[in-house]
N, C-alpha and C positions, 0 to 999 in steps of 0.2 A: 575515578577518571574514566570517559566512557573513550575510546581509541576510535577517532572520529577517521573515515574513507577520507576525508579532507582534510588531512592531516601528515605531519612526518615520521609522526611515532607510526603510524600505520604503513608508511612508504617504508619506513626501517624496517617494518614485521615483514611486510610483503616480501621484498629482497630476499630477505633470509630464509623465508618458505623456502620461496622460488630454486633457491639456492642448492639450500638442503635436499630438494627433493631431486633438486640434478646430480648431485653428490652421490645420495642413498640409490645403489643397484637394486637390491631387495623389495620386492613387490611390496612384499609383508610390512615390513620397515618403514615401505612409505607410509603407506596408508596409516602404521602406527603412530608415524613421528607427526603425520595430518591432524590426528586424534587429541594430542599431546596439545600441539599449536593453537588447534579449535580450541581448548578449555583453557589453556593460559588466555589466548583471549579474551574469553567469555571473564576469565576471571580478573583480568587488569579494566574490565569494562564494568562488570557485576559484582564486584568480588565476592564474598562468601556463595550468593546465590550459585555458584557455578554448581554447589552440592543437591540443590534443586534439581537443578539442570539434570546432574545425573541421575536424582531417584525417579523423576518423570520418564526418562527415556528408560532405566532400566527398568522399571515396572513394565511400563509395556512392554518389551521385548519376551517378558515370562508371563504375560498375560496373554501375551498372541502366540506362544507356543503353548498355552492349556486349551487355548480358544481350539489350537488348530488341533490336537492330541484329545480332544472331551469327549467324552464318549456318549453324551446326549446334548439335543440338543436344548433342555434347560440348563447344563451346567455349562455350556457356551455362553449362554446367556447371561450366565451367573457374572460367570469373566468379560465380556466386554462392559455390563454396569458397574463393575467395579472400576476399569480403566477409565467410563464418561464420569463417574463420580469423583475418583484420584485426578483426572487431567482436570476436570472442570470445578472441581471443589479447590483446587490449588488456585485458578486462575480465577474464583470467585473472591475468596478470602483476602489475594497481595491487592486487586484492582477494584473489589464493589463494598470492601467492609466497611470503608469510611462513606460511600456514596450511599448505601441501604440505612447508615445511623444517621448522618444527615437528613434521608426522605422522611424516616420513620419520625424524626423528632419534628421536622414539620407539617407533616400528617398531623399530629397529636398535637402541637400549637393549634391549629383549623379547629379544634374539636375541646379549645380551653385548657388543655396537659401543658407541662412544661417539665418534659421529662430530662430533656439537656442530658441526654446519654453521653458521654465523651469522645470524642473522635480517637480511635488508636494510632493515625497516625503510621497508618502500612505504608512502609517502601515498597515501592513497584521495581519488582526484578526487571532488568532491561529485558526486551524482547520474549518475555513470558507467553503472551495473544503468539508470539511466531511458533515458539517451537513446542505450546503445549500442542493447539491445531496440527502441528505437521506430526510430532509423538500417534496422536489420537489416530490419524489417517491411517495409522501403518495399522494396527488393531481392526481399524473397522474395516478395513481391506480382504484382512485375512476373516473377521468374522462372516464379511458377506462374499469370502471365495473365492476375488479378485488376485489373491494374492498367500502365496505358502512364506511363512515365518523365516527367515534367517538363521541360521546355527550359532552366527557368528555376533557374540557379543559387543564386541567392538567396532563393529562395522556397523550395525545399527547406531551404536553410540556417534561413530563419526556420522553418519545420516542425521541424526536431530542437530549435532552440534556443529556442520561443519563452518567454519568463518564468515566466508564472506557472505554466507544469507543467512546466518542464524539470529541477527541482529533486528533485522525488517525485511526478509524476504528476499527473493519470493519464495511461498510455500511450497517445498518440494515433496511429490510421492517417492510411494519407497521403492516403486514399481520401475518409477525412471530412474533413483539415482544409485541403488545396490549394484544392478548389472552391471554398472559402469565401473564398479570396483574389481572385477572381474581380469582386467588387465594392468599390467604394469604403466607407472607415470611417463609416457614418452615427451617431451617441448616437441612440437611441429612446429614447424612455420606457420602455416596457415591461423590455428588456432593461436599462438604467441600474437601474431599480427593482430587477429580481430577481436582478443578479448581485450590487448590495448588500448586498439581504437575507440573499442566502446566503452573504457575505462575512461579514458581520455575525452569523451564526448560526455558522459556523465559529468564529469568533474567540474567542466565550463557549465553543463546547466543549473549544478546546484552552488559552485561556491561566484560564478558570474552571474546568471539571468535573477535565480533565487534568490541569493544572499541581499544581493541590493534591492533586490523587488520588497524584501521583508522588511528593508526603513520604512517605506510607505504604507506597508499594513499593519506593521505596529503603532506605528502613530494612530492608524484611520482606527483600529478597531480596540484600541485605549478607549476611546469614549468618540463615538461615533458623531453623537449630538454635537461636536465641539466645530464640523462641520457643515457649514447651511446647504442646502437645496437637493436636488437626486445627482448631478456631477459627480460627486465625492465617492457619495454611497454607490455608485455603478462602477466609478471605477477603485473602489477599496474593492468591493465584491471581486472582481475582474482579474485585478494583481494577487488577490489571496487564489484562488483558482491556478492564476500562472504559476504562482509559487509553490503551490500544496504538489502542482504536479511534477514541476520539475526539480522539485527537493525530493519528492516520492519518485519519482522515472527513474531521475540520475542515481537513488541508491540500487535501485533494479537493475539499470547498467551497468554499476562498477562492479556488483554481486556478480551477475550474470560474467561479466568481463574477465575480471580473477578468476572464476572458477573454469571457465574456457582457459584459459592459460596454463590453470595446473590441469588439463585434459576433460573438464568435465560440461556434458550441455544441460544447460535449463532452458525451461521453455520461457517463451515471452510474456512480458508481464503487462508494460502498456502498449496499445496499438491508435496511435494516434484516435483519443478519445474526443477532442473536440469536435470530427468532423465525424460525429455520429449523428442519424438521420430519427433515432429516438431512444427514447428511455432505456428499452431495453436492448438495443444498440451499445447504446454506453457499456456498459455495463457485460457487454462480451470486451469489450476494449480496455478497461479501469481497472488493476489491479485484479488478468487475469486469475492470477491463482489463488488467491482469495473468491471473487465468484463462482470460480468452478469446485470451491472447496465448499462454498451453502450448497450451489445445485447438486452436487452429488451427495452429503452428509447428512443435509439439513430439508433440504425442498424433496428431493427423492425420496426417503420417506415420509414426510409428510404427505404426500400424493398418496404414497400406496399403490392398491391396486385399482381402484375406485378412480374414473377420471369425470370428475363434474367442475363446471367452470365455476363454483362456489367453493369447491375444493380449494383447486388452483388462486381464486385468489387469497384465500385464507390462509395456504400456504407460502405465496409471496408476499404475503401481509407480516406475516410473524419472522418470515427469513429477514425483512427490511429492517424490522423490528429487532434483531437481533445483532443484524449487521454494525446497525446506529450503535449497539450497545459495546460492542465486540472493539469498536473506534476508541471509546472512552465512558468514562464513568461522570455520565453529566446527561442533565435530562436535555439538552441541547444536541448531543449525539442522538439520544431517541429520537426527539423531534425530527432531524435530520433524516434518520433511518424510516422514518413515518412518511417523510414528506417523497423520498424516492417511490417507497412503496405504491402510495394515490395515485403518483404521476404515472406508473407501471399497471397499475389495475384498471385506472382512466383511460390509457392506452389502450388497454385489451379490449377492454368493453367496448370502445366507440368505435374499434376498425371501420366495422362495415359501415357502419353511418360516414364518418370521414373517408371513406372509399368512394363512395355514392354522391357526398355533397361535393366531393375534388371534382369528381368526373361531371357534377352538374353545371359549376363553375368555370371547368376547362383546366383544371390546374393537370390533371392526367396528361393533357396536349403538351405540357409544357415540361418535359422531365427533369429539364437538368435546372429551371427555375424553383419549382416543387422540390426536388432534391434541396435545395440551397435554404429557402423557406425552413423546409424540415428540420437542417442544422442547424438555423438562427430559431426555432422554438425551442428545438433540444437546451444548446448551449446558454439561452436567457434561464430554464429551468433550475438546469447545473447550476450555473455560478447564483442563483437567485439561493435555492438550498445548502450552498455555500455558507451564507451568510448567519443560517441556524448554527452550520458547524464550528465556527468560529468563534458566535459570539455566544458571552455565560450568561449576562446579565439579560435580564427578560424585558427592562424598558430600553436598554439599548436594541435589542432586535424589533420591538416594536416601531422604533424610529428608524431604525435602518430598511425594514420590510417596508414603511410606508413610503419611504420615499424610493424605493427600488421599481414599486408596483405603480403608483401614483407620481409620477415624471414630472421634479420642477423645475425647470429650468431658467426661471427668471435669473436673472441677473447673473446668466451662461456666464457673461465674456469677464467679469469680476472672478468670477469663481475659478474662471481658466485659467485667470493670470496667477491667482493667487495659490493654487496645487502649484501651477506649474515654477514660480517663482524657490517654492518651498520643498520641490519633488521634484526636481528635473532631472538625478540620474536615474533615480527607481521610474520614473513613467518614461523615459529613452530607454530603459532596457525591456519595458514592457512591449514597445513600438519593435523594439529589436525580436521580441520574440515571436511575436506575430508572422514579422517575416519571415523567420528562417521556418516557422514551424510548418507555414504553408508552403516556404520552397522544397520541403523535405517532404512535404506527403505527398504533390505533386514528383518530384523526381523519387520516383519509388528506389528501392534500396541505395538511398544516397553512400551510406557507411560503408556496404558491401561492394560499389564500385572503388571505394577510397582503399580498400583494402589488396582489391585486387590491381591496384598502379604498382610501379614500380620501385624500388627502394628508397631510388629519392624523393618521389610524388609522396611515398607515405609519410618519408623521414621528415619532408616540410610541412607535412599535417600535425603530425609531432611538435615540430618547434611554434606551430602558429595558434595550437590550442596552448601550449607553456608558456607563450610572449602572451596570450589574451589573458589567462589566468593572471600574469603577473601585474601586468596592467589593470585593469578591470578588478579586481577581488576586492572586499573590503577588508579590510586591517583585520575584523575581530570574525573570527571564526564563528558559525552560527550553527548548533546540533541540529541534526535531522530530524523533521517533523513528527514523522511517525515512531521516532522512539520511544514516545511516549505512550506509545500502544502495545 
């Protein structure tokens, strides 16, 4: 049973943290009883795997103190490929063993074989892609000197495992969230206040805008073909995008949220990404701590010291490449991770020519048109690459591709009636989120004023996100997307 944030076995956990940790005076105590909490979790969500859990993070924790105590530097070396081969030979084995005997055995069909290897059939530990990546970070940290080892056994441990983002994030350094352990668990006001709020603002995105957004994409992208003309397929594309994000933000919220409440900060994770101006735009804004986790692990050395623009993009070529892999085990994720890649090396190459043709045309005169332009190519890009991430089947994406690129619209006002007859909550809460999503990047720190009102201003932000949830939610609880990663 995974102990879903949208849930009351989870509202039961939380309390009693919360509780406890008001209760425990003892610095030590807390942080212990933290440690204890994170793994019963990890273990009514994962169960046995929790013993995973602990040989990943304890390995490294005596891997980055040989790394940081080796007295050359080949046998530094020695220890951190031992820790890339232990975190990432774990994370190959639960998520790629069945997806590498599946390719192989159709490879070898193309070539007359019929080796029919047998699938084993690996459970994927929950949250495995989260907390080996964050494990590995604390290691190459201290291999490349960013960062001195830990003494403290258990405080590392609470670092890979702590609750509320060990599950999906976001990926924490060990640079941000050790120090923090440093002082005793005080409740502030301030911090009680706004990790609620944003608790509470998560929980309307995923289990109101999301949950009901995902009737309408599971229908559309069951079998795509079952509906006629480009209508369907722009806007199935369109709702899986709103949903991926606000099932994926809102867990980033209520992590971020809980963990401000029991005293601790994470950085941000989405920064309003549709109103990106390009690719590589996006992409500072989309699950920052995962992008700053290729640029600095993955793309940083690949660079090196050598900077040639052939370089660079052979190294955003293979980071994409990895990224798509890292999402899931399906050549559909490649694709996916392929297809960001092009649009990002496409970008780079053509600057100065589309720098040149803008200002030939006038569009430079026009900034804030040009701006607007730029987010409506970005965002057709997005949600267009979407539609690889989604979908398994290869003649469903071919039919959904052609008509996403190839716009038919004949027989629109048929088509309208007929979504809309059969979709009418999930496409009104899509219209709902549009709106609020643009009211909220225009009024910049909307959440942050809500916090600073006064007891009763907050208290009926309180009751009015609990009457929406109640109203609005659907019956059946629906897991979070990215679990599965």
């Amino acid at each position: 049973m995974i102990v879903l944030f949208n849930s009351f076995e989870f509202l039961y956990f939380g309390i009693f943290v919360l509780l406890a940790l008001l209760i425990i005076q003892s610095k030590k105590y807390q942080y212990l009883f933290l440690l204890i909490a994170s793994y019963y979790f990890y273990y009514v969500s994962g169960g046995s795997f929790f013993l995973l859990l602990f040989f990943t993070s304890a390995l490294d924790f005596y891997l980055a103190k040989f790394i940081f105590t080796a007295s050359s530097d080949r046998m530094r070396k020695w220890y951190i490929v031992i820790s890339l081969i232990s975190n990432l030979g774990v994370l190959a084995f639960f998520k790629y063993t069945d997806f590498a005997i599946n390719t192989f055995n159709v490879i070898a069909s193309w070539f007359g074989y019929q080796p029919q290897i047998p699938f084993l059939n690996v459970i994927l530990p929950i949250g495995i892609s989260f907390f080996t990546f964050q494990s590995m970070s604390y290691t190459l940290d201290v291999y490349y000197k960013k960062l001195e080892p830990t003494d403290s056994l258990f405080r590392f441990l609470l670092y890979v495992s702590f609750f509320p983002q060990l599950v999906a994030g976001p990926i924490i350094r060990a640079a941000d969230f050790l120090p923090q352990m440093n002082k005793k668990i005080v409740f502030l006001e301030d911090n009680f206040k706004s990790g609620l709020t944003l608790v509470m603002w998560g929980l309307v995105k995923k289990v109101v805008i999301a949950d009901n957004i995902a009737v309408f994409v599971n229908a559309f992208f069951t079998d795509p073909t079952q509906f006629a003309g480009s209508l369907a397929v722009i806007l199935g594309a369109i709702a899986f995008t709103i949903q991926i994000y606000c099932d994926f933000s809102a867990y980033s919220d209520i992590a971020i949220g809980v963990a401000r409440m029991i005293g601790f900060t994470f950085m941000l994770n989405f920064d309003k990404p549709f109103f990106s101006k390009s690719i590589a735009e996006f992409w500072k804004r989309w699950h920052i701590s995962l992008s700053t986790w290729f640029r600095d692990y993955l793309f940083t050395p690949l660079m090196g010291r050598k900077f040639t623009m052939t370089r660079v993009y052979c190294s955003v070529f293979i980071v994409f490449l990895v990224s798509g892999l890292w999402h899931g085990a399906g050549w559909n994720f490649v694709s996916w991770g392929f297809l960001h890649g092009f649009f990002l090396i496409v970008s780079m190459s053509t600057e100065k020519w589309r720098y040149k043709f803008n200002t030939f045309i006038g569009l430079t005169k026009l900034p804030k048109f040009h701006g607007l332009l730029k987010t409506m190519i970005t965002l057709y890009l997005v949600v267009f690459s979407l539609l690889l991430f989604r979908l398994y089947n290869a003649d469903f994406i071919i039919y959904a591709a052609r008509k996403f690129i190839f716009i038919d619209f004949s027989q629109f006002l048929v088509q309208a009636q007929a979504l809309w007859s059969q979709f009418q909550v999930p496409l009104l809460f899509i219209i709902v989120f549009i709106i609020v999503h643009i009211y909220t990047y225009f009024k910049k720190g909307f959440l942050d004023q809500i916090v600073q009102k006064g007891s009763f201003e907050w208290t009926m932000y309180l009751i009015s996100m609990i009457l929406i949830m109640y109203l609005f939610s659907p019956t059946e609880s629906i897991q979070f997307i990215y679990f599965q990663f």
